[in-house]
ROKOLBA-587104 format. One record per residue: residue in three letters; y, x negated, z negated of N, C-alpha, C in turn. Coordinates in steps of 0.02 Angstrom, whole numbers, plus 50000, padded with zeros to 5 digits. Layout:
! ROKOLBA-587104
ALAYXZYXZYXZ/...
//
This chain:
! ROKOLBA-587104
UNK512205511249675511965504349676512555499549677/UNK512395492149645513015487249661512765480149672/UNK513105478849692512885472749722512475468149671/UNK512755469249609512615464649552511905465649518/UNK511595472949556510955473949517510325468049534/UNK510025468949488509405463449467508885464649491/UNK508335460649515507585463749489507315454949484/UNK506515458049432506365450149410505795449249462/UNK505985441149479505545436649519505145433149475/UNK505145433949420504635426249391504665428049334/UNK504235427949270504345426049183503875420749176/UNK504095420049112503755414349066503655415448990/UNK503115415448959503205419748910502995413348852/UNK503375412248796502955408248745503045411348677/UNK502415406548634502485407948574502865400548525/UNK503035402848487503235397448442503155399448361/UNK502765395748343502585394148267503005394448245/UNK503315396048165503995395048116503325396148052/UNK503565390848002503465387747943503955393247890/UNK503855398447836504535397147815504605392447755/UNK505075391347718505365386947676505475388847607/UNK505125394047593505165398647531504815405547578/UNK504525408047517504055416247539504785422247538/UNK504535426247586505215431147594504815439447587/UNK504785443347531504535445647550504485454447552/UNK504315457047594504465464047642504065470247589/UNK504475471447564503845478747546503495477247494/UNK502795479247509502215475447469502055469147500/UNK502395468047554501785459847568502525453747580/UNK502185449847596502515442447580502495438147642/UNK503095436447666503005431747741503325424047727/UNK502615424147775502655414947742502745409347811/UNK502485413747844502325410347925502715416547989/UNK502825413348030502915418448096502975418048151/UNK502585420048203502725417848286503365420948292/UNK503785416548356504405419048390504295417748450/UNK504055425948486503975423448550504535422448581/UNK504625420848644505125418048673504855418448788/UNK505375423048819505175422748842505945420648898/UNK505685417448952506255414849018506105418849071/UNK506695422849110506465428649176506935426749205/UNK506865425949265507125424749345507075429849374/UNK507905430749379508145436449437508305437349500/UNK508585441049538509155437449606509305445749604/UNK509855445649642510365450949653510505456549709/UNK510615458149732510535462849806510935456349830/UNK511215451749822511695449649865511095441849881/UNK510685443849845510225437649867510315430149815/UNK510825430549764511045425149715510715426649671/UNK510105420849632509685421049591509945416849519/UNK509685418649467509735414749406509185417549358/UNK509325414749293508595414549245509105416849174/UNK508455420249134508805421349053508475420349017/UNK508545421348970508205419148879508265424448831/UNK507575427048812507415430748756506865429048715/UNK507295429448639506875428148602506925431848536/UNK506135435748506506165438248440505435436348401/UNK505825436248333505175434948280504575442048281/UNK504035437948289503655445448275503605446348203/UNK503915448048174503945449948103503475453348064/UNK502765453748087502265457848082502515462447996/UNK502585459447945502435465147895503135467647899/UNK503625468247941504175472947940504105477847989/UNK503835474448024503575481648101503135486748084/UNK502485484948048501865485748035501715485947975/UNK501945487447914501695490447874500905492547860/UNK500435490147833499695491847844499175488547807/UNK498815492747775498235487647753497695483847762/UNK498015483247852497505480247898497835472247894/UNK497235466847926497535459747895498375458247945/UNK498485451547903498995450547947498935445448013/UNK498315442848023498115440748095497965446148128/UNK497695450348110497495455248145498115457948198/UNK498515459648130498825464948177499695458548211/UNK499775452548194500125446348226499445445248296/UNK498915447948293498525445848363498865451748412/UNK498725459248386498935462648414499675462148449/UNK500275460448438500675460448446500855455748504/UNK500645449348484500395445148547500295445548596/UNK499695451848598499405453348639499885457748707/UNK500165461948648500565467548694501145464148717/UNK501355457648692501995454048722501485451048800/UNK500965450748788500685448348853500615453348901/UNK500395461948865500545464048940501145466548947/UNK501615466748917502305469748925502395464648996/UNK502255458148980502195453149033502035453349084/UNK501445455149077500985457349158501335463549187/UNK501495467149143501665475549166502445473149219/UNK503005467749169503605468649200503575465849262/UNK503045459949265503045456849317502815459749396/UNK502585464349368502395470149436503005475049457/UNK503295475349407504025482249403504265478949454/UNK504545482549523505005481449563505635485349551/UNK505865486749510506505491149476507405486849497/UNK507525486449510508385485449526508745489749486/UNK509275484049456509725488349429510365484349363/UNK510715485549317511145482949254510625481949204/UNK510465477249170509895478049125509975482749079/UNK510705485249063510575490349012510245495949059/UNK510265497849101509815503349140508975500349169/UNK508825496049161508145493749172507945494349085/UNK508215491049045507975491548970507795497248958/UNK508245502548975508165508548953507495513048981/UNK507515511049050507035515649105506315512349076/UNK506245506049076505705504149048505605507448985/UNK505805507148924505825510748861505435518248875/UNK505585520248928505835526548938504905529948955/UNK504785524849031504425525049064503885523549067/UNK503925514649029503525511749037503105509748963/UNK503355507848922503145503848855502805508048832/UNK502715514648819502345518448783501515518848816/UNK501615519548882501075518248923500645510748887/UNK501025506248907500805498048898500225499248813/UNK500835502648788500445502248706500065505248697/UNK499885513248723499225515648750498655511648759/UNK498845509648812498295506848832497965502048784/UNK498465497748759498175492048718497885497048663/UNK498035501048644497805505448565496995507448595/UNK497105508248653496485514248701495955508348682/UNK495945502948698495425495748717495335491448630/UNK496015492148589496075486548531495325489348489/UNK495095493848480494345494148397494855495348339/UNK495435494748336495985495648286495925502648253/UNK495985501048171495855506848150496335513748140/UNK497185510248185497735514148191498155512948230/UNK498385515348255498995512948328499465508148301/UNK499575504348356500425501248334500915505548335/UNK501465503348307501995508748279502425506548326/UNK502895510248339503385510648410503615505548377/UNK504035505248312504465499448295504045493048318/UNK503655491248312503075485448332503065484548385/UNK503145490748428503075490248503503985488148548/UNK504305490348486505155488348532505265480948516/UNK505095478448467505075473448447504745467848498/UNK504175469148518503825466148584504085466448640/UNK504555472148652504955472248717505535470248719/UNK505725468148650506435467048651506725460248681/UNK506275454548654506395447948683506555448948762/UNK506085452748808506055454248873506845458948886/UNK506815461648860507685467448864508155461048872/UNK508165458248820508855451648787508725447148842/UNK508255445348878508255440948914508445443849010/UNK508345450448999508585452549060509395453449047/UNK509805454648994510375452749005510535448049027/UNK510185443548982510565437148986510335433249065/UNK509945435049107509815434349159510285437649204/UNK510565442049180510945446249234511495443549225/UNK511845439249188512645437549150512405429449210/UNK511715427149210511725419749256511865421649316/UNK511415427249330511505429549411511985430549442/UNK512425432349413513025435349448513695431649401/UNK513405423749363514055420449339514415425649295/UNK514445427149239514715430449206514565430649130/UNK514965431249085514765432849014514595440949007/UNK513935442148980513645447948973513805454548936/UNK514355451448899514875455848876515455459848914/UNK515435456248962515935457449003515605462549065/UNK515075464649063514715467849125514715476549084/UNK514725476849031514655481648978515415488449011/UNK515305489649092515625494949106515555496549171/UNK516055500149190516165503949274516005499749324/UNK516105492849309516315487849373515735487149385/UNK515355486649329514455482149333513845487749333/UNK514035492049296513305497349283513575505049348/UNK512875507849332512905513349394512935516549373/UNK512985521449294513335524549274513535523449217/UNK513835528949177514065530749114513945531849063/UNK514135532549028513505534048944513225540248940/UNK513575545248975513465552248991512675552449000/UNK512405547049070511795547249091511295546449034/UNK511495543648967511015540048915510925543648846/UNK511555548548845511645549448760511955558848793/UNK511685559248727512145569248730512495568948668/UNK512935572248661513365572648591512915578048547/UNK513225577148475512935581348426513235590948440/UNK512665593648446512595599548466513345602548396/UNK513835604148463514525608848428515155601448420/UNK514785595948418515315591648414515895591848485/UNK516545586748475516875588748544516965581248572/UNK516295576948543516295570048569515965572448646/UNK516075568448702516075568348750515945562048792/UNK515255558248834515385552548849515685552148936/UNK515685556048966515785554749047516305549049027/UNK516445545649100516815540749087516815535449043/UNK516395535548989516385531548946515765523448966/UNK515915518448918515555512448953515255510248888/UNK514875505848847514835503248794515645500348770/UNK515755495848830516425492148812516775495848769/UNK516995502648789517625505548761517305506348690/UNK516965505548653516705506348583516655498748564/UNK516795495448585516765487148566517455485848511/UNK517395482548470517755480448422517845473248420/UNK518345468848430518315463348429518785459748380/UNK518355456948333518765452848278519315448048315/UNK519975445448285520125441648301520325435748309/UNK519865432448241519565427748247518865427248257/UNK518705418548283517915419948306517525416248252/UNK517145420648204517025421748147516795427148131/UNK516345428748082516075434248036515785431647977/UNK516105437147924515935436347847515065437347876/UNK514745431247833513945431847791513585434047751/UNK513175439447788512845441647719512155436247695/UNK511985435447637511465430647604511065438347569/UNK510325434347597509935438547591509465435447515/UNK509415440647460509125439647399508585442447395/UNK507985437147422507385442047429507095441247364/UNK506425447547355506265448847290505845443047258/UNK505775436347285505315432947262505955425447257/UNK506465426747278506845420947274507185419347197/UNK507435412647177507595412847136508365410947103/UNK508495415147048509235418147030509785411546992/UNK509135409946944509675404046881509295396846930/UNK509645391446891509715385446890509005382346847/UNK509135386246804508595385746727507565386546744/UNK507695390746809507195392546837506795388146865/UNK507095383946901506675376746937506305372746904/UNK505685372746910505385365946883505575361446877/UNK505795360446934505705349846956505155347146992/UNK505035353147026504245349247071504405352647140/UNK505155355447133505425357847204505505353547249/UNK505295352447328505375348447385505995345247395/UNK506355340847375507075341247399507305338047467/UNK507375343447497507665343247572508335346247570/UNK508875345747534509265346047545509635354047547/UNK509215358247555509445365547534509305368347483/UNK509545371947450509575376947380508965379247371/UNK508835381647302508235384947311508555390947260/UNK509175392347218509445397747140509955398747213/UNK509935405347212510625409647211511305407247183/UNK511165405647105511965402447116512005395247164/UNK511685390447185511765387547215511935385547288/UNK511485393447297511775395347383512415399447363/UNK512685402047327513385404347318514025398047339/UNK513735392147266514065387547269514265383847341/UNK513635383047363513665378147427514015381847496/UNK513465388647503513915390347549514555397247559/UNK514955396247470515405401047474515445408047493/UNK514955406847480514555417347494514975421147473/UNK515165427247497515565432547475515195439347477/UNK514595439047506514245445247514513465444447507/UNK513085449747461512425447847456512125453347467/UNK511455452847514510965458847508510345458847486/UNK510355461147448509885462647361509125467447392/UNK508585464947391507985467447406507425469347345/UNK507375475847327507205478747303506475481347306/UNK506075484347276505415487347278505445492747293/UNK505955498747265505865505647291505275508447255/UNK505015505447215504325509447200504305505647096/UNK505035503847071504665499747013505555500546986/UNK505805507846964506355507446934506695502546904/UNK506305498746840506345496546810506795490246833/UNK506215489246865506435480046916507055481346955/UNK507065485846979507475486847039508225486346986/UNK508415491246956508805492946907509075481846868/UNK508715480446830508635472946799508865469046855/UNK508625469546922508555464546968509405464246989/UNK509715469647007510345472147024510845469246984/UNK510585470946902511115467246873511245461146866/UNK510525458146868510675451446846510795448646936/UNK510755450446987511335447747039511915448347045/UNK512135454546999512805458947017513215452046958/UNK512815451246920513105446346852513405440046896/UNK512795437646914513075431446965513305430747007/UNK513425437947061513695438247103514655437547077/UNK514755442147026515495443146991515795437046975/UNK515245431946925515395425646926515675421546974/UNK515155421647018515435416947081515835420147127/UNK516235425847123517005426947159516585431147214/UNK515945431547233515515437047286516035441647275/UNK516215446247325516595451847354515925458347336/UNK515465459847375515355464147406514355463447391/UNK514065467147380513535468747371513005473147409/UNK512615472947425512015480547464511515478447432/UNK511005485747412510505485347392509845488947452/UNK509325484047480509125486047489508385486447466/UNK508055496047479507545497247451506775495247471/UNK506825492747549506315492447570505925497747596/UNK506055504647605505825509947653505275512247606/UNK505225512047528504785515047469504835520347427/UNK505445520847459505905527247415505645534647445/UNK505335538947409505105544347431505565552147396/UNK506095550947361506425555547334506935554247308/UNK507665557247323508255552947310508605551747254/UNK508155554647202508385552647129508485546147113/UNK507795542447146507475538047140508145533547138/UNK508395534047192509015528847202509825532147165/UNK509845539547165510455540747140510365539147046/UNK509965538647026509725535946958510065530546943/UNK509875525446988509955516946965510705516047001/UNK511005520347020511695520947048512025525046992/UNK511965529946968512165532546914512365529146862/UNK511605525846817511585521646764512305515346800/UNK512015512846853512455506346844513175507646853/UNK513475512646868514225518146864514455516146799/UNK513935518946750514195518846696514005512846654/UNK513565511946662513465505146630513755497946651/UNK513755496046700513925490146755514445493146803/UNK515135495646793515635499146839515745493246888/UNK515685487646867516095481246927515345481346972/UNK514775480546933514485479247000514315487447022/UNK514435491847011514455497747047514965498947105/UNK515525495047080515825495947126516075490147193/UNK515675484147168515395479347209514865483847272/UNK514555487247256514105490947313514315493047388/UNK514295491247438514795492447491514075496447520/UNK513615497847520513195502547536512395502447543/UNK512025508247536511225505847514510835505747608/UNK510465501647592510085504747665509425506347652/UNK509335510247686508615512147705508295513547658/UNK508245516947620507795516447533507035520147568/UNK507175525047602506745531247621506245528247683/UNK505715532247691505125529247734505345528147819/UNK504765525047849505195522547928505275527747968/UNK504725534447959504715538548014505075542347985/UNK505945544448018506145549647999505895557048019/UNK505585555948072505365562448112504955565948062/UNK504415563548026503855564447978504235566247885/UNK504635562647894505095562947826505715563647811/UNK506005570447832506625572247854507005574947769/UNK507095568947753507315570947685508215572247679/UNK508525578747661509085577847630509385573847598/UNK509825566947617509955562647583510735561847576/UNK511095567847565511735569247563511835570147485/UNK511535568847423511715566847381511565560147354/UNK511195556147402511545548947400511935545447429/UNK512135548647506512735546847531513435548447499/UNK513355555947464513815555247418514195548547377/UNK513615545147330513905541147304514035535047345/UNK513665530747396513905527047443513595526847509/UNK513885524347543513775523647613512905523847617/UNK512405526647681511875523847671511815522847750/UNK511395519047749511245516847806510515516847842/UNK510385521047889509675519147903509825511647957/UNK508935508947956508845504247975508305505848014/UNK507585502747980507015503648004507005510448063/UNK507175517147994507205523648052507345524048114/UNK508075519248130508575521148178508195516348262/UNK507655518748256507305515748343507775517048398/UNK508285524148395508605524448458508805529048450/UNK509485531048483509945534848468509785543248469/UNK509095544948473509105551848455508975554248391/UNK508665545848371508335548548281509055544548226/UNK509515541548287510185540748233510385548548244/UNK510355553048284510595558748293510345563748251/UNK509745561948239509365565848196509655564748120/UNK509675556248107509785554848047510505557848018/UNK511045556348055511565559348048511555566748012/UNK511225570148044511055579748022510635577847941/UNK510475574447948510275572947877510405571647820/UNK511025568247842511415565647787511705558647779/UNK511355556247835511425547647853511985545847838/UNK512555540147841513115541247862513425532047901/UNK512795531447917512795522947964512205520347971/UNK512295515248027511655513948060511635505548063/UNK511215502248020511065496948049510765495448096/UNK510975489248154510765487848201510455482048216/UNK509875482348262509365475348262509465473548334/UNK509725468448343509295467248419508525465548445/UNK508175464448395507595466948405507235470548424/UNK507695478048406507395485248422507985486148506/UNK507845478748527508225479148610508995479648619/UNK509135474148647509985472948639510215480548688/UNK509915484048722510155490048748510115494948699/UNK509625496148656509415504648622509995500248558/UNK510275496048544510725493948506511255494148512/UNK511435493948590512245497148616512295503148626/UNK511575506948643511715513648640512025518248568/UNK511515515448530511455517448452512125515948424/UNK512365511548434513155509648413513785514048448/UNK513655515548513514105520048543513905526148533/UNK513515530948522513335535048485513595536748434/UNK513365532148376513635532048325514395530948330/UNK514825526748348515385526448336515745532048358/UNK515425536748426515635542348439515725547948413/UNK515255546748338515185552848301515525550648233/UNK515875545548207516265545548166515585538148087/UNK515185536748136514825534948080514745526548079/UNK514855523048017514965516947998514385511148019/UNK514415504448033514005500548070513745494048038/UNK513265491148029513305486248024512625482248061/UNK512605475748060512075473348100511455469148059/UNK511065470648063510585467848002509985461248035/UNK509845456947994509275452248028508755453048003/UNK508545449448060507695452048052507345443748050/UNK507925440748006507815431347988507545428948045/UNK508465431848088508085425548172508545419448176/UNK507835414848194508025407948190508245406148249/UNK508285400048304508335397848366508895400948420/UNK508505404448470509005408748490508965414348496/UNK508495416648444508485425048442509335424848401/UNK509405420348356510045420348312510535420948351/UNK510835421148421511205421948465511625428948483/UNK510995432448532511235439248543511445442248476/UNK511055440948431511035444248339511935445648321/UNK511845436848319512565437048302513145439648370/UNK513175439248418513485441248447513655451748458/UNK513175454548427513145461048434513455461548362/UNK513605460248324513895460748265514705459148296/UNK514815453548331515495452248340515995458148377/UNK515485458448412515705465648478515715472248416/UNK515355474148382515345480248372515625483548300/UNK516145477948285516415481248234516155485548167/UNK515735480448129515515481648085515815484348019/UNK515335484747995515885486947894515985480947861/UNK515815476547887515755469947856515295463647871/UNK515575460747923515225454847936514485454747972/UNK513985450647970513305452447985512815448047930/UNK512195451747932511585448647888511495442547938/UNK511405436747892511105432247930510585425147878/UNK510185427147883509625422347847509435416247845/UNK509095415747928508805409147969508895404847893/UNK509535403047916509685397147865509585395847814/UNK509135400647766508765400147700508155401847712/UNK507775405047735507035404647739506605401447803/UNK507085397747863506845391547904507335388647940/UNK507695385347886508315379247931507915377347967/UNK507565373047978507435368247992507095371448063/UNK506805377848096506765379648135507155379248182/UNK507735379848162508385379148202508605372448213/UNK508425366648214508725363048213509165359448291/UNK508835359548334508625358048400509265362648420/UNK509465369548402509935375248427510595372148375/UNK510555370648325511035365848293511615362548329/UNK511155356548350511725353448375511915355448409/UNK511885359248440512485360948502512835368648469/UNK512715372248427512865377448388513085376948313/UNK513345371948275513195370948209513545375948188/UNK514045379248194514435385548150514015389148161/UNK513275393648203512945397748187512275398448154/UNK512175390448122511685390048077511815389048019/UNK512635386747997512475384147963513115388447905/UNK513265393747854513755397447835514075393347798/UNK514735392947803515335389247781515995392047755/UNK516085392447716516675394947693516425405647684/UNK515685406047674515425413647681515465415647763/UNK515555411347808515735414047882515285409147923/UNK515005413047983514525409048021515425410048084/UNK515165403348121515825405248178515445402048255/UNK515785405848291515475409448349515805404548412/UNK516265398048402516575395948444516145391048498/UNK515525388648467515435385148523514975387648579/UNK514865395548585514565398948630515095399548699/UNK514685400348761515175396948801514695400148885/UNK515085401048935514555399848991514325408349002/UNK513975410449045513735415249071513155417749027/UNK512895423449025512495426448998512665427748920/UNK512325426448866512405426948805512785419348776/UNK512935416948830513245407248801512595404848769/UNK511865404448790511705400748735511705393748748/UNK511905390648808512065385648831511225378548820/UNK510865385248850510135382948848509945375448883/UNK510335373648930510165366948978510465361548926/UNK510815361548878511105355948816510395355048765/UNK510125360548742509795360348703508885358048716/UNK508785353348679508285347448696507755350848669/UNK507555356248648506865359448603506355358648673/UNK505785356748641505245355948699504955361048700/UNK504625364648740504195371748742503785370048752/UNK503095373748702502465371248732502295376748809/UNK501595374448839501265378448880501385385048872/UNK501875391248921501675397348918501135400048913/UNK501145405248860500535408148873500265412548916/UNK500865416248967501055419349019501205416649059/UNK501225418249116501675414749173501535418649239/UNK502255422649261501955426349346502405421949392/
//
C-alpha cells in the first residue's frame, strides 16, 4: 500500500451531443452524429487529501458494434451500461494507483456489469467487449487523472516504483521461450519522449470524403474549413494520410489509393496507411492491391509506412496467418488488440504492431504498449475522432509512447467546432499546423487538461452518486 492510493467518493456522469461536419464513414455504415460521454470522479487518498478528474470518450457506436441492429438501439444500449458502470463504481470500495484499479475492475468487474445488462436488454446479441471497454474507459481516464489531482502531480509522472504497488510482472507474462522479463519494470521505463513538444499528424481520408477541388458544387456551407483533401493538405501542411478503405470492393480500394497516393506525392505528403476497415477475410485480398501498386505505383508503394487492421475484430475466432502481409509492410492490429493477451496472441500470428486507443482504457493501453515494446513490436496511436477532452489523454499517450510516426488525429475535420470551448485554452491541439498538433499548453496535475480555464457549460448529469 502507499500513501498515494485512491478510492472514489463521488461521480458525475454526462452525455454530450456532437453534430459531425461531413459523414465519416466505418465499415458498411456512416457516422453522422455522436454522444461523448463524459464523466467527473472525486477521490481522497489514505492520507485523507481529496481531488476530482475528467474522463471523456465518444461512444462511437458503428466502430464498437458492428451490427444490423439500429443505431439508437444499440447508442441506447451503451448509455445505458455507462450508467451502470456508474452505479457499479460508485459502490466499489477498492484503494489503490488507477492503473491497478483500471485493471482489477476490467478484470473483475465489467464483464459482470455487461452480463447483466445483456441478461435484462430483449437484445437480439450481446454487446461486444470492445463496446463494453469503450464504456469504461472514460471512467479508467478519469481515475487517472483524479489520482495526478489528489496527490498534486502530473500523471505521467506516477507511471512507477514510487507511486504503484507493483510491477509489470503482476500484469503481463512474456511470450512463452522469449527472454523478455518484467520484474522491476514500471510503464515509465518503456516511455519514449520526443524532444520537442509536438507530433507529426495523421489526416484521416474517410471513404465518403472528398479528393479534387473540381468535386464541390458550390452549395457547400462555408465555415471556414476544407471540404477536398488537397485543401486540407494545403491549409494544414499535412505530411501523413490515413486512407480508409472497404476491404470488401478490390476495385475501389485499389482506384481509391491511387488517386490519394497521386495527391498525396503532389502535395510533398511523406507517408501514407491504408486502412481496411476489419473486412478483409483472406490475405490475398490485401497482398494483391500491394503487389499491383509495387509495380505499378512504386512511389506510392513506397509511401506506405503500414496497413492496419484489414482482418475481422475477433482475433480469438479468426486466427489468420498474416505473415505474408507483414512481409510486405508493417501491419498493425487495432480493433483486435483489446488487451495485451490478444496483442500476445496477435504477435504469434504474424502481427508486427499495435495500434493504440485510449478508449480501449488509458491502462489496457500502457499495458499493451509495454508489452509490446518488450517484445520488439512497432507502435502507433490511432483516433477514434475525439473531440473536447477525450482529445487530451489521446494525444498525450502518443507523446509518451514512442510511436512510428506521430498520432491519428481527426476532431478537427469531422467536428471542429465541437471543440471549440477546449480551444481556447489548447489551440495547438485542435488545430494541425505546419502537419504537427503541439502539446505546450498542457500544464498542472493530472492529464493538464487545465479544466477550471475552460468555460464549456455541462448540462444536467445523467448520473450522479
Amino acid at each position: 500500500m502507499k500513501p498515494y492510493d485512491i478510492a472514489i467518493t463521488g461521480l458525475q456522469l454526462y452525455e454530450l451531443p456532437v453534430q459531425t461536419r461531413v459523414p465519416l464513414k466505418f465499415g458498411a455504415e456512416v457516422l453522422t452524429t455522436v454522444t461523448c460521454a463524459r464523466v467527473r470522479i472525486q477521490t481522497e487518498n489514505r492520507r485523507g487529501e481529496r481531488g476530482e478528474g475528467w474522463g471523456e470518450t465518444p461512444l462511437s457506436v458503428q466502430w464498437v458494434w458492428p451490427s444490423s441492429l439500429g443505431y439508437e438501439v444499440r447508442e441506447q444500449a451503451l448509455k445505458a451500461i455507462c450508467r451502470l458502470i456508474a452505479d457499479d463504481l460508485s459502490q466499489w470500495k477498492e484503494q489503490g494507483h488507477p492503473f491497478e484499479l483500471g485493471s482489477r475492475y476490467q478484470k473483475e468487474r465489467l464483464s459482470r456489469v455487461v452480463d447483466s445488462f445483456n441478461a435484462i436488454s430483449g437484445l437480439s446479441e450481446p454487446v461486444p467487449y470492445l463496446a463494453a471497454l469503450v464504456c469504461f474507459s472514460l471512467f479508467d481516464i478519469a481515475l487517472h487523472d483524479a489520482y495526478g489531482h489528489t496527490n498534486r502531480v502530473n500523471i505521467y509522472e506516477t507511471y512507477n516504483g514510487n507511486y504503484m504497488n507493483d510491477d509489470l510482472s503482476a500484469y503481463l507474462e512474456p511470450a512463452a521461450g522469449s527472454s523478455v522479463r518484467f520484474e522491476g519494470l514500471y510503464p515509465q521505463d518503456f516511455f519514449s519522449i520526443p524532444a520537442q513538444n509536438e507530433l507529426v499528424a495523421w489526416h484521416l481520408v474517410g471513404g465518403k470524403d472528398l479528393l479534387y477541388r473540381h468535386e464541390l458544387t458550390g452549395e457547400e456551407k462555408d465555415d471556414g474549413y476544407p471540404y477536398t483533401l488537397e485543401d486540407w493538405i494545403e491549409r494544414d501542411g499535412l505530411k501523413c494520410l490515413k486512407v480508409k478503405l472497404t476491404g470488401n470492393d478490390a476495385a475501389w480500394d485499389y482506384t481509391r489509393l491511387v488517386q490519394v497516393g497521386d495527391i498525396a506525392l503532389a502535395g510533398q505528403v511523406v507517408w501514407l496507411t491504408a486502412d481496411f476497415n476489419c473486412q478483409v477475410t483472406d490475405c490475398d485480398y490485401v497482398n494483391d492491391i500491394l503487389d499491383r501498386l509495387m509495380h505499378e505505383h512504386p512511389e506510392i508503394y513506397k509511401a506506405i509506412l503500414y496497413i492496419e487492421q484489414p482482418f475481422p475484430y475477433e482475433l480469438e475466432e479468426h486466427q489468420l496467418d498474416v505473415r505474408s502481409v507483414s512481409a510486405r509492410k508493417p501491419l498493425f492490429m487495432d480493433e483486435s488488440a483489446h488487451d495485451w493477451e490478444l496483442v500476445k496472441l496477435g504477435r504469434e500470428l504474424g502481427w508486427t504492431g499495435v495500434a493504440l486507443k485510449t478508449c480501449k482504457t488509458q491502462t489496457g493501453a500502457l499495458l499493451s504498449l509495454c508489452w509490446a515494446k518488450a517484445h520488439g513490436m512497432t507502435l502507433m496511436v490511432q483516433d477514434l475522432t475525439n473531440p473536447m477532452l477525450a482529445q487530451i489523454p489521446h494525444l498525450l499517450l502518443a507523446y509518451h509512447a514512442g510511436t512510428i510516426m506521430g498520432v491519428e488525429t481527426n476532431g478537427m475535420q469531422f467536428y471542429p467546432e465541437a471543440s471549440h470551448y477546449e480551444a481556447v485554452i489548447h489551440p495547438g491541439l485542435y488545430r494541425r499546423q505546419e502537419g504537427k498538433v503541439r502539446l505546450g499548453s498542457l500544464s498542472g496535475y493530472g492529464f493538464g487538461y487545465r479544466v477550471d480555464e475552460i468555460a464549456r457549460p455541462l448540462p444536467e448529469p445523467t448520473a450522479a452518486y
